[in-house]
Structures are given as C-alpha cells and as structure tokens.
N, C-alpha and C positions, 0 to 999 in steps of 0.2 A: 470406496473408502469407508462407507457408512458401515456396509457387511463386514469389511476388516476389523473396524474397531468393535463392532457389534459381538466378533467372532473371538474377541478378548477380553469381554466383561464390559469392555467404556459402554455406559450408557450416551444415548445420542437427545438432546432434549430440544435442539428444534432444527430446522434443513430453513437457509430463508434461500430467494431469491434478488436480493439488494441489498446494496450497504446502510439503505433507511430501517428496513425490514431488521437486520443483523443489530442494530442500534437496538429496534424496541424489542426482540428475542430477548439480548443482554438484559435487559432491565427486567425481563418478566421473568426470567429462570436462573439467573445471577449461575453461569456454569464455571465447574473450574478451570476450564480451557477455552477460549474460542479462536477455533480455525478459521481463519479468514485469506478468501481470492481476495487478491487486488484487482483483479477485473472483471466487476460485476457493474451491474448497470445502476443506474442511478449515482449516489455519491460517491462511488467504490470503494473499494476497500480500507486505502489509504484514509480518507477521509472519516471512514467511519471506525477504524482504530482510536485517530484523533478524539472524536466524539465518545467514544467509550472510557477511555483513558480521562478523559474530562471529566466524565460522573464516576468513574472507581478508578485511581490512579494503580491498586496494588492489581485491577484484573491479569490475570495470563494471557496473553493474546501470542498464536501461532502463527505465522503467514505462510499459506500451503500454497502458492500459485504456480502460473509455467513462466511468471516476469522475474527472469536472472537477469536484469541489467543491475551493472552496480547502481547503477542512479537510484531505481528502485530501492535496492536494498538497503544504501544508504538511509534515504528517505524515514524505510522503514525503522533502520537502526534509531533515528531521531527519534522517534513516538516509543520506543525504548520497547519494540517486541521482543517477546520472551524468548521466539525463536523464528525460524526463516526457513524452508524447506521449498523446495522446489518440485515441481510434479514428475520428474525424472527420476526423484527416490525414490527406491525400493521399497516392499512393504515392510520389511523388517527395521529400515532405518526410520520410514513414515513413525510405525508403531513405538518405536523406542522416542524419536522425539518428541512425542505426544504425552508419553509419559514421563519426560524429564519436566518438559513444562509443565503439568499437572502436580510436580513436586516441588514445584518454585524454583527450576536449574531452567537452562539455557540450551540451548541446540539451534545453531546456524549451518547452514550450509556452506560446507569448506571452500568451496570451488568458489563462492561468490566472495567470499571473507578477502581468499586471496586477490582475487581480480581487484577490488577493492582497494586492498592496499598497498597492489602494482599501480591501480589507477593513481592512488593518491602522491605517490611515489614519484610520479613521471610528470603529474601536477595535480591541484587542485578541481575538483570538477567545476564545469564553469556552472554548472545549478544551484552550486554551493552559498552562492547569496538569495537565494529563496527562500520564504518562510517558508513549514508545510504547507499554508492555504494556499499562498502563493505557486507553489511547484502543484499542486491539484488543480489551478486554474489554468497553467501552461499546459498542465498535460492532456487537460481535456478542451483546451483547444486547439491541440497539436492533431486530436482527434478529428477535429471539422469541425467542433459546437461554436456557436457564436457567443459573442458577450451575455446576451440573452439566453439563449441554452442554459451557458454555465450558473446563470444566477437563480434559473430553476432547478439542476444540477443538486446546486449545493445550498438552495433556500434560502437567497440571501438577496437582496436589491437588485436591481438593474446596473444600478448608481453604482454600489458597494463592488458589484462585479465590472464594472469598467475601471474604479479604481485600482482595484489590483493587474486587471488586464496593464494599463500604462504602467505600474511598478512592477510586473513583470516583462516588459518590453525596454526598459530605462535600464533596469537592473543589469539584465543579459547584453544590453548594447544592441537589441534586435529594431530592425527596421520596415518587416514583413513579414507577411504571415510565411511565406516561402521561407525565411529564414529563421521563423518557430520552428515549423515541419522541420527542416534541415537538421537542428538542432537535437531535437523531440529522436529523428532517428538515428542520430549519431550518439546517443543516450540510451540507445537499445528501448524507448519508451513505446515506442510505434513500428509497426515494419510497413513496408510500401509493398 
C-alpha cells in the first residue's frame, strides 16, 4: 500500500507497528490522513482512534483493515471515522478513498454499511450497551488476555480493568468466559 500511495504523490510520514506507537507518530507529524489496522498489537486500533480523536477531534482518521464485522464497524462509526475500507478493496478504490478523506469527505465500505443496517434492522446488536472502552476490553478478552493483560493492554489499573471487566459481563448478561468467546464470535470479532 505504501508503494501505491507513494506511486501518487501521497507522502507517507511514518509506518508504526502499534496502536501506542500510531498515538505518538500522530502527535509528532500531525498527518492529514491516518490509516489505521484495527488489529495491531498493543492497544489496537480501535483504541488508539479513541485516543487520537481525544487530543484533535477534527483529525481524518481511515480504518484500512481485514475486520468486516459490523460490530467492528459499528464500533468504529462511534469514534466518528472519516472512513472504513476493508483490505479486499481494490487499489483504485484504496486510492480514491484515501483521497476523499484527505479532503474532509467520507468513504465507507458499502458492503459493511449494508450488513449493518440489515443487522440493525432485524435487531439491535447485543454490544450495543458498551461503551468504546468497554467493547475494547470485551474484545480483547474474547482474545484470551486476562484482566491483567488488558490493563497493561490499555494502561490503566488492575482495579480500573476488573471494573469494566464486571460492567462488561452484567451489561451482555454474560456468565463465562465461554460465553464472551461465544459472543466475540458470533460478532465476527474473533474466528476459532
């Protein structure tokens, strides 16, 4: 992707490898796009939208990934991304929505938009009572991380991370971690 956009004039001003790293990039080169995987390591993507959107509300933010679940997209529609692409797009459509976002327009990916509001259509999702912190501590514990994990994860207590853990478990009506996982993949969040 880097050589495609390279191969159009976009300047590229940094490659990170985490959603901590993509945090302090943002801050050190204020770009007028940034692409972001929702599944990187560390705080991922999701998380670090949040976090960016926290210190510049107007930034552009792209989500390029291969996570087509609505849940996801949802998710990311909340943190109010400029656009949503999936890594089955083409490079001409990659490159066109790169550049609507870079002009302060929108470009989401049809296919999810629809499934979306078939999903909503037929009901509610049931993630739907999550905060975002809260659906980033379900999701990565749907992953296998412990309470512990997540609260190095995402930098925040031990304490702080069990709280949401229990208002993520009351919320959903969940009773096991078997029926996080359960949940997680019927959400498209995880595959087995």
């Amino acid at each position: 992707m880097r050589r495609l956009l390279e191969q159009r004039g976009i300047k590229i001003l940094a490659e990170v490898d985490s959603g901590e790293q993509a945090c302090r990039q943002f801050e050190m080169h204020r770009p007028d796009v940034v692409l972001m995987d929702l599944h990187m390591p560390g705080i991922g993507g999701l998380e670090a939208v949040r976090r960016i959107r926290a210190r510049d509300p107007s930034a552009r933010i792209m989500i390029f990934s291969v996570g087509d679940s609505p849940a996801l997209f949802s998710q990311a529609m909340g943190l109010k991304v400029n656009g949503y692409l999936t890594k089955r797009a083409g490079a001409q459509e990659f490159i066109e929505a790169v550049c609507l976002v870079a002009a302060d327009q929108t470009c989401y990916d049809q296919q999810l938009e629809g499934r979306l509001e078939q999903r909503e259509q037929r009901k509610s999702s049931p993630l739907a009572p999550l905060t975002p912190r809260e659906f980033e501590v379900f999701r990565l514990l749907a992953q296998g991380n412990t309470v512990n994990d997540v609260a190095k994860i995402l930098s925040i207590s031990p304490k702080t991370a069990g709280v949401h853990h229990t208002r993520v478990m009351n919320k959903l009506d969940i009773r096991s971690p078997v029926q996080l996982v359960r949940l997680a993949y019927q959400n498209g969040l995880i595959s087995l």
